[in-house]
N, CA, C and O atoms as a Maestro MAE file, in Angstrom:
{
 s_m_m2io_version
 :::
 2.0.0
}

f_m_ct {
 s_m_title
 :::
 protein
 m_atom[348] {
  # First column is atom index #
  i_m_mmod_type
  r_m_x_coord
  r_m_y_coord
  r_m_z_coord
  i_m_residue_number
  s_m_chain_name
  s_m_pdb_residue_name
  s_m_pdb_atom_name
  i_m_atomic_number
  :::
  1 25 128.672 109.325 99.042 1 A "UNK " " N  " 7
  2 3 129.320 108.221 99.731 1 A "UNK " " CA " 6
  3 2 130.362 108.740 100.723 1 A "UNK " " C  " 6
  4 15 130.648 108.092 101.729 1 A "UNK " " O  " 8
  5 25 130.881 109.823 100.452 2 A "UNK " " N  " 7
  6 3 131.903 110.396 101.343 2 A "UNK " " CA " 6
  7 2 131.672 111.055 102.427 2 A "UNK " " C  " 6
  8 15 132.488 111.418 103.274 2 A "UNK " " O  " 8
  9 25 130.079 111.276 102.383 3 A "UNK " " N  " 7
  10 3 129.743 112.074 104.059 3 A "UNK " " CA " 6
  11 2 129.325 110.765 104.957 3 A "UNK " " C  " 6
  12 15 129.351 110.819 106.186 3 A "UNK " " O  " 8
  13 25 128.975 109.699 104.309 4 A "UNK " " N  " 7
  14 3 128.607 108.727 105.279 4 A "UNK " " CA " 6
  15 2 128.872 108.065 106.071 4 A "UNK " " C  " 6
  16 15 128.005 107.350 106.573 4 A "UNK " " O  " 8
  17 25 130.371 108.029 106.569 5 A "UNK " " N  " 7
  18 3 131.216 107.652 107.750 5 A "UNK " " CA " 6
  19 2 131.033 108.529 108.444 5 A "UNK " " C  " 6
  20 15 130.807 108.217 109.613 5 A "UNK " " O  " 8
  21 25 131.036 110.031 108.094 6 A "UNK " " N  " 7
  22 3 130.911 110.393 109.112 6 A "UNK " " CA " 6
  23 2 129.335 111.052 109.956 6 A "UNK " " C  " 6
  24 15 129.131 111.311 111.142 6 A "UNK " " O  " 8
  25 25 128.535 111.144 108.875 7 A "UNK " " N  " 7
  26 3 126.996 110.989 109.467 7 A "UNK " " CA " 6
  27 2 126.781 109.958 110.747 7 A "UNK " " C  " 6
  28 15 125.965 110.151 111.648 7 A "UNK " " O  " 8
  29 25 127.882 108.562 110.625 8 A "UNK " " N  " 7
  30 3 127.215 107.654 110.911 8 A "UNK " " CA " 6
  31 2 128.235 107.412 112.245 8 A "UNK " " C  " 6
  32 15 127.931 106.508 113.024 8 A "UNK " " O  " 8
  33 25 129.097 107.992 112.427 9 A "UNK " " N  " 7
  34 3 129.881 108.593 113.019 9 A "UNK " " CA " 6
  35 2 129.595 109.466 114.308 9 A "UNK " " C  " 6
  36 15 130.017 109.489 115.464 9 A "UNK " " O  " 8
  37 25 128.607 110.225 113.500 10 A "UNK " " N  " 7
  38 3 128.167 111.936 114.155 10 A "UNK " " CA " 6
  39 2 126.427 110.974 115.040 10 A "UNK " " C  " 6
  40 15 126.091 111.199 116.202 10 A "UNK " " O  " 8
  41 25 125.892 110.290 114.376 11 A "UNK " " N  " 7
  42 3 124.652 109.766 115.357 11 A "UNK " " CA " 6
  43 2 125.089 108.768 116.290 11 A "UNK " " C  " 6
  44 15 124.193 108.357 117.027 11 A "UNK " " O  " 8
  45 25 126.311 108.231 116.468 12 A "UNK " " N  " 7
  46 3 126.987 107.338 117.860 12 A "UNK " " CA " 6
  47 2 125.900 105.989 117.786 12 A "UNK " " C  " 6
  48 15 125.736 105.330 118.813 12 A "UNK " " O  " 8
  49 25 125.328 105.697 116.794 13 A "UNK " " N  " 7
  50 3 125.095 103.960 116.078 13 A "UNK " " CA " 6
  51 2 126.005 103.316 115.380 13 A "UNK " " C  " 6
  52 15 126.533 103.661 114.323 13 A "UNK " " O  " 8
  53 25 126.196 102.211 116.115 14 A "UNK " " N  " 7
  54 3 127.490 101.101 115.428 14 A "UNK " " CA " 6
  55 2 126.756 100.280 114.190 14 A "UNK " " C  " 6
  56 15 126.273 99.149 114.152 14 A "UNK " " O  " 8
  57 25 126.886 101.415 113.108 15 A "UNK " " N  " 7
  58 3 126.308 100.992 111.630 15 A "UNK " " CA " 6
  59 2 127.796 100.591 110.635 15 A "UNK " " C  " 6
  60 15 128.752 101.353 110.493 15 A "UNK " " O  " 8
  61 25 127.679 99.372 110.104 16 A "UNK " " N  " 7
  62 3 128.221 99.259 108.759 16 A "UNK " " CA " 6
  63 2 127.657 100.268 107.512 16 A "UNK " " C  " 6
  64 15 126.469 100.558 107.372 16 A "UNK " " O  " 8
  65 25 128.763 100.741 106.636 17 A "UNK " " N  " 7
  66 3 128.600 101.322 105.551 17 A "UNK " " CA " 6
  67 2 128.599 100.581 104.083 17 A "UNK " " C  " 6
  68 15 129.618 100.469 103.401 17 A "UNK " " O  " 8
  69 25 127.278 100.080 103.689 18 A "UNK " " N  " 7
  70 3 128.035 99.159 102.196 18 A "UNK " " CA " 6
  71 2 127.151 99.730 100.794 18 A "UNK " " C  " 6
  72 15 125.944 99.893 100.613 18 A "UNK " " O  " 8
  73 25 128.217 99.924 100.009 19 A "UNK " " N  " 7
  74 3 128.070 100.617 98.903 19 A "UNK " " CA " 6
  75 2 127.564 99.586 97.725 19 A "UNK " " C  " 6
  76 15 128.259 98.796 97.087 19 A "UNK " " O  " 8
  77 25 126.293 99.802 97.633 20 A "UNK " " N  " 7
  78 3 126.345 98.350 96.075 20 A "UNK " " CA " 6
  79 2 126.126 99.277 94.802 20 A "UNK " " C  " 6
  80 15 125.501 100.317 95.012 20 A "UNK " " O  " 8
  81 25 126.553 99.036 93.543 21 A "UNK " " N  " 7
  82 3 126.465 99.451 92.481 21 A "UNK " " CA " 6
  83 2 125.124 98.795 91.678 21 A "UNK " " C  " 6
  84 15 125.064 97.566 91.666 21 A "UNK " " O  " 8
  85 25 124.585 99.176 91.341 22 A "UNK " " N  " 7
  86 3 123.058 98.866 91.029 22 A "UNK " " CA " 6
  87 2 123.937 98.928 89.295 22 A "UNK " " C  " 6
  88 15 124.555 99.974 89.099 22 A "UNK " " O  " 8
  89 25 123.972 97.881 88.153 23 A "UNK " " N  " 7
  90 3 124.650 97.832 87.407 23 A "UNK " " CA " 6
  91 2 123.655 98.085 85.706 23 A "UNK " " C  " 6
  92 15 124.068 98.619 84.677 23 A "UNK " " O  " 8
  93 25 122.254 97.454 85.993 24 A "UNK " " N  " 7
  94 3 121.028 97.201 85.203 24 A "UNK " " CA " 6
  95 2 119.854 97.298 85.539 24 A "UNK " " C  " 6
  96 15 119.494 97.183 86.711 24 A "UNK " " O  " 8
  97 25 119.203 97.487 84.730 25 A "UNK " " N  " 7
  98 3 117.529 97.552 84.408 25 A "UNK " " CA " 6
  99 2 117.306 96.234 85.334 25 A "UNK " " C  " 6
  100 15 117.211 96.408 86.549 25 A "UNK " " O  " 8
  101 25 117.223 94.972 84.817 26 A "UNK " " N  " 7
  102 3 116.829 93.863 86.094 26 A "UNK " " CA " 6
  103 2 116.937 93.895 87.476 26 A "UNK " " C  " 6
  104 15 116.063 93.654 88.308 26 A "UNK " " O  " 8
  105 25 118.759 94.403 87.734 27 A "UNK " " N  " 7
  106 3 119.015 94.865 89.459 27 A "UNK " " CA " 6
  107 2 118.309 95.538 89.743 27 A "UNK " " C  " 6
  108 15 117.645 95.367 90.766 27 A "UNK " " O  " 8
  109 25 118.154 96.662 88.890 28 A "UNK " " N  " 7
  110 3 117.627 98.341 89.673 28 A "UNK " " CA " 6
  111 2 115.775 97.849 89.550 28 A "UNK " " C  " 6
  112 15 115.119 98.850 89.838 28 A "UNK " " O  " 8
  113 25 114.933 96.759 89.250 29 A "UNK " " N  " 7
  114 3 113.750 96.431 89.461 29 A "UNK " " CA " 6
  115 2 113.923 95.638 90.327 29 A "UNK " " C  " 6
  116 15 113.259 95.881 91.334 29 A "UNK " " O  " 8
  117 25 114.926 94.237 90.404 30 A "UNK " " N  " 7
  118 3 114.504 93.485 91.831 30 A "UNK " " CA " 6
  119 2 114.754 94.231 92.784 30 A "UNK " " C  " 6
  120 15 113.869 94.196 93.639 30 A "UNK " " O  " 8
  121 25 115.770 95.044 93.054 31 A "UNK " " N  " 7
  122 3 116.278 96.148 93.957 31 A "UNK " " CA " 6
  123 2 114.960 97.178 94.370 31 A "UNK " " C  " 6
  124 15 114.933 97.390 95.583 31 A "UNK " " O  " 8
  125 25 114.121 97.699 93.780 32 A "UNK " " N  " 7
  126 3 113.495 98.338 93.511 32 A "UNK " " CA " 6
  127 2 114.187 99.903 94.091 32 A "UNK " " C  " 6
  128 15 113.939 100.587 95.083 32 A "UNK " " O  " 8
  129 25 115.314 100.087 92.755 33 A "UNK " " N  " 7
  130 3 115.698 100.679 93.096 33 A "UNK " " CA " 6
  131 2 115.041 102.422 92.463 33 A "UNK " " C  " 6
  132 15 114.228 102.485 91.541 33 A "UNK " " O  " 8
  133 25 115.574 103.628 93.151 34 A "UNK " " N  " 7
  134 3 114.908 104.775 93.282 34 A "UNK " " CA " 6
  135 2 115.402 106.220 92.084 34 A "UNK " " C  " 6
  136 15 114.816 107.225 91.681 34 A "UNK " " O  " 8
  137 25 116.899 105.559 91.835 35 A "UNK " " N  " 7
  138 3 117.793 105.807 91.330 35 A "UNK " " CA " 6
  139 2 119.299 106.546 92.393 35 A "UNK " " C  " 6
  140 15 119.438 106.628 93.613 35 A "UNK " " O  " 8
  141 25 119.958 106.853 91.552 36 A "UNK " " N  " 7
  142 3 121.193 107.114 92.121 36 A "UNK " " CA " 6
  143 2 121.271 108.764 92.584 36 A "UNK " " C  " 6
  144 15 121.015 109.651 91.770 36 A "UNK " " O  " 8
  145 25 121.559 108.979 93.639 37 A "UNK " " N  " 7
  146 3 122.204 107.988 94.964 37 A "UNK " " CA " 6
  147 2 120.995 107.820 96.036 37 A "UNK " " C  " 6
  148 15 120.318 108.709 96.554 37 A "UNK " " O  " 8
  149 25 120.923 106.317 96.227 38 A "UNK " " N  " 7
  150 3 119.914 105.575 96.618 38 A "UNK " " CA " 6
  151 2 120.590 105.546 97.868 38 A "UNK " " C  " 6
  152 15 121.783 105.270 97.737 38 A "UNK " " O  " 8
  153 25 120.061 105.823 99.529 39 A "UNK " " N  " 7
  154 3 120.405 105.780 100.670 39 A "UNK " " CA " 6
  155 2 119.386 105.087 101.598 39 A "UNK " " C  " 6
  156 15 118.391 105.660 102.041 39 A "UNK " " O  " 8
  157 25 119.849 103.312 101.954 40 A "UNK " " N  " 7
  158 3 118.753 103.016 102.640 40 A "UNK " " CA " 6
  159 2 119.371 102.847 104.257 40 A "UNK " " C  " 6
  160 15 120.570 102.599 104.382 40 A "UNK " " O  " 8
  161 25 118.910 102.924 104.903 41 A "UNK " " N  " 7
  162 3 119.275 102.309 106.424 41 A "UNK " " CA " 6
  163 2 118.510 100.638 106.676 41 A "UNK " " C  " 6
  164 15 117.334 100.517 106.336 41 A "UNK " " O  " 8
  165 25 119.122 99.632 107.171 42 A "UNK " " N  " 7
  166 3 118.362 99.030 107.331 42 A "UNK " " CA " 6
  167 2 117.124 98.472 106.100 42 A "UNK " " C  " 6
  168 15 115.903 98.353 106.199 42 A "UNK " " O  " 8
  169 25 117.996 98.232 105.045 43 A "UNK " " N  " 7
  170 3 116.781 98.054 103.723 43 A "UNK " " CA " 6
  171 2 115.395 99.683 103.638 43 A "UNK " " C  " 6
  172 15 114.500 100.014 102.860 43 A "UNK " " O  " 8
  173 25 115.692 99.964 104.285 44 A "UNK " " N  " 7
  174 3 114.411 101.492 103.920 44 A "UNK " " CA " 6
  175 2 115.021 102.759 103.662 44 A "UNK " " C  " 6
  176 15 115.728 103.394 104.446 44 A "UNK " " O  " 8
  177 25 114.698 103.068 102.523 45 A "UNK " " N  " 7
  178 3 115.251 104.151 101.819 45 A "UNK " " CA " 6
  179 2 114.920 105.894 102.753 45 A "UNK " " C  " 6
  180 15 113.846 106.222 103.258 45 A "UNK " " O  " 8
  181 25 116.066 106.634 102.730 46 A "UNK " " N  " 7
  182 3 115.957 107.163 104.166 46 A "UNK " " CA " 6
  183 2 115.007 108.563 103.732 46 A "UNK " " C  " 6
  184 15 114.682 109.418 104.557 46 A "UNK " " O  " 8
  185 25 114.714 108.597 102.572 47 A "UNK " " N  " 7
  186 3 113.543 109.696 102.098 47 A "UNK " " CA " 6
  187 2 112.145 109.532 102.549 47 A "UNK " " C  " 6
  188 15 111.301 108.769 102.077 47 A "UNK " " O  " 8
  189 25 112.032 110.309 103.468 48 A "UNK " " N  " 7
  190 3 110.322 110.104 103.851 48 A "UNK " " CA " 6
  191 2 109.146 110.078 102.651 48 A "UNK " " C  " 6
  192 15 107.980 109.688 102.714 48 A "UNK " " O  " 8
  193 25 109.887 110.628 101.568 49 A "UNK " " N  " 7
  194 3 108.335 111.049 100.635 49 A "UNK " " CA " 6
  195 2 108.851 109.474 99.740 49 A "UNK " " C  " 6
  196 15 108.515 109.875 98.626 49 A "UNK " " O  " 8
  197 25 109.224 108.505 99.554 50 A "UNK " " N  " 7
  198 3 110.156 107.742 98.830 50 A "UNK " " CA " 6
  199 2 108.599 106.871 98.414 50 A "UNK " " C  " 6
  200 15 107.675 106.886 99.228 50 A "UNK " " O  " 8
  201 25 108.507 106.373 97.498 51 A "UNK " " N  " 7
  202 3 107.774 105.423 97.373 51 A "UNK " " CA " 6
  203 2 108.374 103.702 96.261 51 A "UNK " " C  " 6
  204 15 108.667 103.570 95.073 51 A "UNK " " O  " 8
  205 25 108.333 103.019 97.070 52 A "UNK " " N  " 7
  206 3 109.128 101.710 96.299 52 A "UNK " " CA " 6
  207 2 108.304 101.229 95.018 52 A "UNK " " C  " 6
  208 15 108.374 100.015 94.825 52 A "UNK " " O  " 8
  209 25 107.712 101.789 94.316 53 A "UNK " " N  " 7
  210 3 107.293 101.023 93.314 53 A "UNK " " CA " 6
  211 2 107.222 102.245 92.230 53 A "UNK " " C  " 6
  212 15 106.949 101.883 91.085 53 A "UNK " " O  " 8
  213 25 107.473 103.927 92.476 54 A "UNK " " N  " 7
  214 3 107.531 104.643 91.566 54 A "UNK " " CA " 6
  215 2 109.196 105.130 91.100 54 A "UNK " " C  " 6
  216 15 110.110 105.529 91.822 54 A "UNK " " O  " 8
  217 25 109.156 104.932 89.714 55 A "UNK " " N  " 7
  218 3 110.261 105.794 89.188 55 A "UNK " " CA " 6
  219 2 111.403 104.721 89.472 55 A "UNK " " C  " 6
  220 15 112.531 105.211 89.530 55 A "UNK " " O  " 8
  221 25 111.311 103.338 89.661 56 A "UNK " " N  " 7
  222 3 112.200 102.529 89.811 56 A "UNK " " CA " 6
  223 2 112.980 102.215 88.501 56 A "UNK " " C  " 6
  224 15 112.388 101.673 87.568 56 A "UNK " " O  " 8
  225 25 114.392 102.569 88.406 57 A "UNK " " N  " 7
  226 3 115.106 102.047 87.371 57 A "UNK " " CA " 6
  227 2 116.482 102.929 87.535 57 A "UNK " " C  " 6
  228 15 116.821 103.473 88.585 57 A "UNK " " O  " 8
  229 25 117.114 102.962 86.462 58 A "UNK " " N  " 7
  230 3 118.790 102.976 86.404 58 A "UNK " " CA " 6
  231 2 118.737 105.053 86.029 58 A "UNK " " C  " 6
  232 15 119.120 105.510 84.952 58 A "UNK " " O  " 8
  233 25 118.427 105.560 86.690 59 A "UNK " " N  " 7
  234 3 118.510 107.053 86.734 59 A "UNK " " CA " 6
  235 2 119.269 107.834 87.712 59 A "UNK " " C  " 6
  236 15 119.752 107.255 88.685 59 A "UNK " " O  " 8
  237 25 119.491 109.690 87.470 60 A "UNK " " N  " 7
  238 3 119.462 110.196 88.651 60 A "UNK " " CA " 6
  239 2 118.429 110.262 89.394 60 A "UNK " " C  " 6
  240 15 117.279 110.093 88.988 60 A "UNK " " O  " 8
  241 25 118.865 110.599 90.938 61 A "UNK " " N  " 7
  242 3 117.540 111.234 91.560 61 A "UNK " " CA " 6
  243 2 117.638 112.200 92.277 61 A "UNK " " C  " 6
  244 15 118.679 112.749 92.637 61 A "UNK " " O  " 8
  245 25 116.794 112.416 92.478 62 A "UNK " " N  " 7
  246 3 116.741 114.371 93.197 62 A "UNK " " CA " 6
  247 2 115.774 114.151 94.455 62 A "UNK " " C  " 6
  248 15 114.838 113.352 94.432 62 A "UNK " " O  " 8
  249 25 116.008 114.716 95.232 63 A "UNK " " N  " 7
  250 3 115.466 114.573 96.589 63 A "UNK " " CA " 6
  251 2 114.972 116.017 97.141 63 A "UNK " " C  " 6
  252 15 115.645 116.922 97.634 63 A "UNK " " O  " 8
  253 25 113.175 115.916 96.827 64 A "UNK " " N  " 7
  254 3 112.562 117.292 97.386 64 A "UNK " " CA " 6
  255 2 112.771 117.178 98.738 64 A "UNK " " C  " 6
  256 15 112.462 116.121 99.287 64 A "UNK " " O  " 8
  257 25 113.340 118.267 99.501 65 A "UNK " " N  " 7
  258 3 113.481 118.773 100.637 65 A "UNK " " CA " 6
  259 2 112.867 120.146 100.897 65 A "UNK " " C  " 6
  260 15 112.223 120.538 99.924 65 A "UNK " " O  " 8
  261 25 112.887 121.218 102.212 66 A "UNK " " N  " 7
  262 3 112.001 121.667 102.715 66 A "UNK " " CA " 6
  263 2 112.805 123.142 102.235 66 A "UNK " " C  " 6
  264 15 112.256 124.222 102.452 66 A "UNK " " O  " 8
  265 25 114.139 123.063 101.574 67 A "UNK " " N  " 7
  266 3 114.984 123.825 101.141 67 A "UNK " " CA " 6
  267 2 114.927 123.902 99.594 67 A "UNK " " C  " 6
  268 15 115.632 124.778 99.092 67 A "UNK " " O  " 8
  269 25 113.945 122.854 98.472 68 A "UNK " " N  " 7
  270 3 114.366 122.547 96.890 68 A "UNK " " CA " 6
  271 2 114.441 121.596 96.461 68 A "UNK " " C  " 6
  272 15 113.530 120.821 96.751 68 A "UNK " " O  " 8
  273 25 115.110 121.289 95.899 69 A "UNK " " N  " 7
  274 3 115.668 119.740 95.551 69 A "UNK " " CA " 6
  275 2 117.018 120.041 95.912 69 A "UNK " " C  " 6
  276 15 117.544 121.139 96.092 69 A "UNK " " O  " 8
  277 25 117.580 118.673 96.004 70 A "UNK " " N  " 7
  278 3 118.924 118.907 96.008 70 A "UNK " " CA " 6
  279 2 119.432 117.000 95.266 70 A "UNK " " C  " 6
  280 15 118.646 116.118 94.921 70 A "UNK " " O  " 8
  281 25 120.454 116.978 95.259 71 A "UNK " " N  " 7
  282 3 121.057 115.658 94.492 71 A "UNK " " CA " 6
  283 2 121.707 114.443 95.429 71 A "UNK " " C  " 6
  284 15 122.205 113.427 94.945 71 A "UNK " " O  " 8
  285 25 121.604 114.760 97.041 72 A "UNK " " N  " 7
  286 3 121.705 113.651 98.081 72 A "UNK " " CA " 6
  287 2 120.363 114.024 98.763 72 A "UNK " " C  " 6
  288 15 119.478 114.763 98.333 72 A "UNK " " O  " 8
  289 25 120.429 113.284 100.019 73 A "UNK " " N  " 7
  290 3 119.275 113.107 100.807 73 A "UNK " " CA " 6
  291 2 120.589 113.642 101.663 73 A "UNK " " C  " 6
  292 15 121.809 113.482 101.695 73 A "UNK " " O  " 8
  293 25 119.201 114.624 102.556 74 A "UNK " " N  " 7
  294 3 119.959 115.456 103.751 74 A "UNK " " CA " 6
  295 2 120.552 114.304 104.874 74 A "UNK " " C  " 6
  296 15 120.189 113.136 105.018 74 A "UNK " " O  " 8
  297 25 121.670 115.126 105.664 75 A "UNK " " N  " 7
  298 3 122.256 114.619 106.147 75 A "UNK " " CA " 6
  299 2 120.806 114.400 107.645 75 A "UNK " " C  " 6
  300 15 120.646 113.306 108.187 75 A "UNK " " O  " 8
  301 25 120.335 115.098 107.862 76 A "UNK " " N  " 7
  302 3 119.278 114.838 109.047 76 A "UNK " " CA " 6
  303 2 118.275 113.742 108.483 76 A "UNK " " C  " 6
  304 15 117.888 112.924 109.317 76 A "UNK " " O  " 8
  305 25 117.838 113.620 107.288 77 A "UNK " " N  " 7
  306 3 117.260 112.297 107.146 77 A "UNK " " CA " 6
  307 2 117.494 110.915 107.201 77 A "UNK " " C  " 6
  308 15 116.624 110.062 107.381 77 A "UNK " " O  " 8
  309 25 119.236 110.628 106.971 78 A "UNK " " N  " 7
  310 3 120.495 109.597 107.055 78 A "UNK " " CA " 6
  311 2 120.177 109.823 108.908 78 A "UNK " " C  " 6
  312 15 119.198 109.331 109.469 78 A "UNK " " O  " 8
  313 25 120.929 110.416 109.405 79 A "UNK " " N  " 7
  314 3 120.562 110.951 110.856 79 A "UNK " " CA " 6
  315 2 119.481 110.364 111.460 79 A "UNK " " C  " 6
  316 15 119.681 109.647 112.440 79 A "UNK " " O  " 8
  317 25 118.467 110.528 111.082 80 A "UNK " " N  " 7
  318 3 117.060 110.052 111.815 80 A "UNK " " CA " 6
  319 2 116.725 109.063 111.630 80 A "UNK " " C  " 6
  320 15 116.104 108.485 112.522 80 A "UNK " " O  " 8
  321 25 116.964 108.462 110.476 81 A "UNK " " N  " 7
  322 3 117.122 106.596 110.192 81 A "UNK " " CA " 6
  323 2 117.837 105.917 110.996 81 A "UNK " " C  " 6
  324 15 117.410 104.940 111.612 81 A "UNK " " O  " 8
  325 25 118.925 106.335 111.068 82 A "UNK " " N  " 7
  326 3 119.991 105.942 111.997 82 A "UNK " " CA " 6
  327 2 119.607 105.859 113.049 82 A "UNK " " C  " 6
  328 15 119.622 104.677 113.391 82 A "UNK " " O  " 8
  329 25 119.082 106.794 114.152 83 A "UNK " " N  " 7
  330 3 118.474 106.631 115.148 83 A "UNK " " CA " 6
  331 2 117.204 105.679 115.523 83 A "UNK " " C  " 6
  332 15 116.935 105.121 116.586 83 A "UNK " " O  " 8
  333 25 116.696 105.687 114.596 84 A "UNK " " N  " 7
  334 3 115.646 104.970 114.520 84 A "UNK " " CA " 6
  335 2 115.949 103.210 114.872 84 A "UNK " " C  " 6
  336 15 115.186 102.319 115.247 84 A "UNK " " O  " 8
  337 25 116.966 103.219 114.651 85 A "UNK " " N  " 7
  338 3 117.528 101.489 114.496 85 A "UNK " " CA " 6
  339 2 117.456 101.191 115.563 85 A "UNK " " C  " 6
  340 15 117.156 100.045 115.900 85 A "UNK " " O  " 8
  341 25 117.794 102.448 116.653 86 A "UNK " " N  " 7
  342 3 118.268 102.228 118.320 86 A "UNK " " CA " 6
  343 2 117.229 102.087 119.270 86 A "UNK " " C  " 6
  344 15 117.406 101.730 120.435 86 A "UNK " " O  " 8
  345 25 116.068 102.393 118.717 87 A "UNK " " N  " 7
  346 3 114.317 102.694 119.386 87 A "UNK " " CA " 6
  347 2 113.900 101.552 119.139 87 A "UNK " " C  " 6
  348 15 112.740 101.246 119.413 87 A "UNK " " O  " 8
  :::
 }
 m_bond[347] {
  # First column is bond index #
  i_m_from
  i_m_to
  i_m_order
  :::
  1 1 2 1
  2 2 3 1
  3 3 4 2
  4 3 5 1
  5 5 6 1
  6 6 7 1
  7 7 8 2
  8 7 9 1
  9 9 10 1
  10 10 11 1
  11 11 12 2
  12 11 13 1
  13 13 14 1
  14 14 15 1
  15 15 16 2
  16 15 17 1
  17 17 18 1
  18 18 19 1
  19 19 20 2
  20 19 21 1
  21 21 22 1
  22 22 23 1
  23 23 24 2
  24 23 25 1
  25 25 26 1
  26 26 27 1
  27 27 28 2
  28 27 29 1
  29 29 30 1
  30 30 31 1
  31 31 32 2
  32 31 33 1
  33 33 34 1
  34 34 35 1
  35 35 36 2
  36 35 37 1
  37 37 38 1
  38 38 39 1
  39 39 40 2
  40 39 41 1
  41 41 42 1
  42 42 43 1
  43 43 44 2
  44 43 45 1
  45 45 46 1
  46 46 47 1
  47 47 48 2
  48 47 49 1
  49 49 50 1
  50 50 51 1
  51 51 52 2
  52 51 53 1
  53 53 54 1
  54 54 55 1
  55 55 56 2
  56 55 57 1
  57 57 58 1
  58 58 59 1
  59 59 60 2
  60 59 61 1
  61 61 62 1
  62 62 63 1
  63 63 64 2
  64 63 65 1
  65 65 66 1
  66 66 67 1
  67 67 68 2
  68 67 69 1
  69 69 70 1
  70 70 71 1
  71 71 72 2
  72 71 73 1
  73 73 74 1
  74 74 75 1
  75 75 76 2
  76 75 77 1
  77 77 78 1
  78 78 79 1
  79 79 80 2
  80 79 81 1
  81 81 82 1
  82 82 83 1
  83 83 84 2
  84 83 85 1
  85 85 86 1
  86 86 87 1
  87 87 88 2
  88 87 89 1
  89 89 90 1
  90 90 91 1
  91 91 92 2
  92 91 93 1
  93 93 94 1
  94 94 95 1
  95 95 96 2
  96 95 97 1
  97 97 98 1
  98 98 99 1
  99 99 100 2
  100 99 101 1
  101 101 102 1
  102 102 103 1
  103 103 104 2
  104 103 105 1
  105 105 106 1
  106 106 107 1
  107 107 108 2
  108 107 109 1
  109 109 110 1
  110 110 111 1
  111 111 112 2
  112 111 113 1
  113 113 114 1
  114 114 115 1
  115 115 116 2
  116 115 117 1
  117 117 118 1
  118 118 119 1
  119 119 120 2
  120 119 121 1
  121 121 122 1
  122 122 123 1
  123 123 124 2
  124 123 125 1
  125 125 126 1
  126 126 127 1
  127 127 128 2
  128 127 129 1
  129 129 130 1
  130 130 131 1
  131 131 132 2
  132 131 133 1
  133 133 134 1
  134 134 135 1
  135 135 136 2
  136 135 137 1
  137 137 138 1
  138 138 139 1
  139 139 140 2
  140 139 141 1
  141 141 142 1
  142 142 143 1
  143 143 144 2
  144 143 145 1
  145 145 146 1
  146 146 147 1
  147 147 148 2
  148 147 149 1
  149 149 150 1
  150 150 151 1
  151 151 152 2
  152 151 153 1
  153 153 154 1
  154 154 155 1
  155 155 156 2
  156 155 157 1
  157 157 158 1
  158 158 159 1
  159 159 160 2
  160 159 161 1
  161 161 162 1
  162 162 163 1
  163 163 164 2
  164 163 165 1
  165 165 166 1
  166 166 167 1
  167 167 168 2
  168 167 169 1
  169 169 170 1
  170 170 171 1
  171 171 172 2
  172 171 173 1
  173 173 174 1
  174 174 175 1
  175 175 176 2
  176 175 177 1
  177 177 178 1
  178 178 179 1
  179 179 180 2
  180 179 181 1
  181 181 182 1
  182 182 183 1
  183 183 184 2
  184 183 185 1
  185 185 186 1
  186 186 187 1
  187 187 188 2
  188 187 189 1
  189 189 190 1
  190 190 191 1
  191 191 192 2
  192 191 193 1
  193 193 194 1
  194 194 195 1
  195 195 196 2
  196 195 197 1
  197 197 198 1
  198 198 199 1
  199 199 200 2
  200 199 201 1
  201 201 202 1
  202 202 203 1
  203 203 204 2
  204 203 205 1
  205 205 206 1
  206 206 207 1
  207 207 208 2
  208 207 209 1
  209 209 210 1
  210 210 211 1
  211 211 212 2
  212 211 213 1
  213 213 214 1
  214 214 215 1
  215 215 216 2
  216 215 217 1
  217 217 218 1
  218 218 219 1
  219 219 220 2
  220 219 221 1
  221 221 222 1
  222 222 223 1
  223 223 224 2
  224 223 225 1
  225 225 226 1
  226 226 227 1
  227 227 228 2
  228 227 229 1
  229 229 230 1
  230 230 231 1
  231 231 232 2
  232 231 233 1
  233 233 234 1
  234 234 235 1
  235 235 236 2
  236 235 237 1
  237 237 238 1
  238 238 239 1
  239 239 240 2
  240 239 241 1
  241 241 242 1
  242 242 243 1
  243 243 244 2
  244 243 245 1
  245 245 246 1
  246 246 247 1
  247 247 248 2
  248 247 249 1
  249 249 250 1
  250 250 251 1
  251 251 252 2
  252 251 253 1
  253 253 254 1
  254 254 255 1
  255 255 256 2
  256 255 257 1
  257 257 258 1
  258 258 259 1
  259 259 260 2
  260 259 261 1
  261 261 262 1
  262 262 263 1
  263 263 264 2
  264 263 265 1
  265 265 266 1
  266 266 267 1
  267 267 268 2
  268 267 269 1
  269 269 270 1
  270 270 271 1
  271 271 272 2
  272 271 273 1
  273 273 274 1
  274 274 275 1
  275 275 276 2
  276 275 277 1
  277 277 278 1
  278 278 279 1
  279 279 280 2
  280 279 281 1
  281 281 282 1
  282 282 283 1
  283 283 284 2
  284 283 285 1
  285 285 286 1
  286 286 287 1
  287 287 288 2
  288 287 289 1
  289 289 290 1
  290 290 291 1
  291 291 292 2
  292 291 293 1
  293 293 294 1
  294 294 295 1
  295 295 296 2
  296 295 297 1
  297 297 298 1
  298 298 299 1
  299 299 300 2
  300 299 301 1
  301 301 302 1
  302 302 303 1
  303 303 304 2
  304 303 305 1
  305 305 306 1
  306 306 307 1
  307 307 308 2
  308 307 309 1
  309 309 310 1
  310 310 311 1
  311 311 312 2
  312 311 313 1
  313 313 314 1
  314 314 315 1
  315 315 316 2
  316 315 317 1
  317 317 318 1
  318 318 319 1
  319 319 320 2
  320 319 321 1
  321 321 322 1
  322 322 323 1
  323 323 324 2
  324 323 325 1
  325 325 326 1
  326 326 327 1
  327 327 328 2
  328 327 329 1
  329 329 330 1
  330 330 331 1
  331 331 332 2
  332 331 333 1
  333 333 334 1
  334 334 335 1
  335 335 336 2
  336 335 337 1
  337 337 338 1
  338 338 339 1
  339 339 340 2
  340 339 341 1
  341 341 342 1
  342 342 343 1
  343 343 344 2
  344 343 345 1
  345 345 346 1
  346 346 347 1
  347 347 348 2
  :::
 }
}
């Protein structure tokens, strides 16, 4: 949550930042959520490999990248969503 002002900052798109707490099993299914930390732009989750109907519920998540896994989604994938809004 703390790099995202300035990701959003650094791509020069006039984006709001809003943080929701996914609290339960019911939220984190209508949500269809991915687990935590869940990063969408624009309702679409900013992981290219992401799929909305697997692994949905109240977990961590790990995000394969071209480097491992790691425990956020890269800052160039936040980045390229972002841009995307402006196209």
């Amino acid at each position: 949550m703390e790099r995202l002002p300035r990701i959003v900052d650094d791509s020069g798109v006039n984006a709001l930042v809003i943080e929701r707490i996914i609290a339960d099993e019911a939220t984190a299914r209508a949500e269809r959520f991915l687990g935590s930390p869940t990063v969408r732009v624009d309702g679409i989750d900013v992981d290219p490999h992401a799929s909305a109907g697997h692994g949905v519920g109240l977990s961590c998540r790990l995000y394969r990248t071209e480097t491992g896994l790691q425990g956020t989604p890269p800052d160039e994938w936040i980045m390229r969503a972002l841009r995307q809004l402006t196209t």
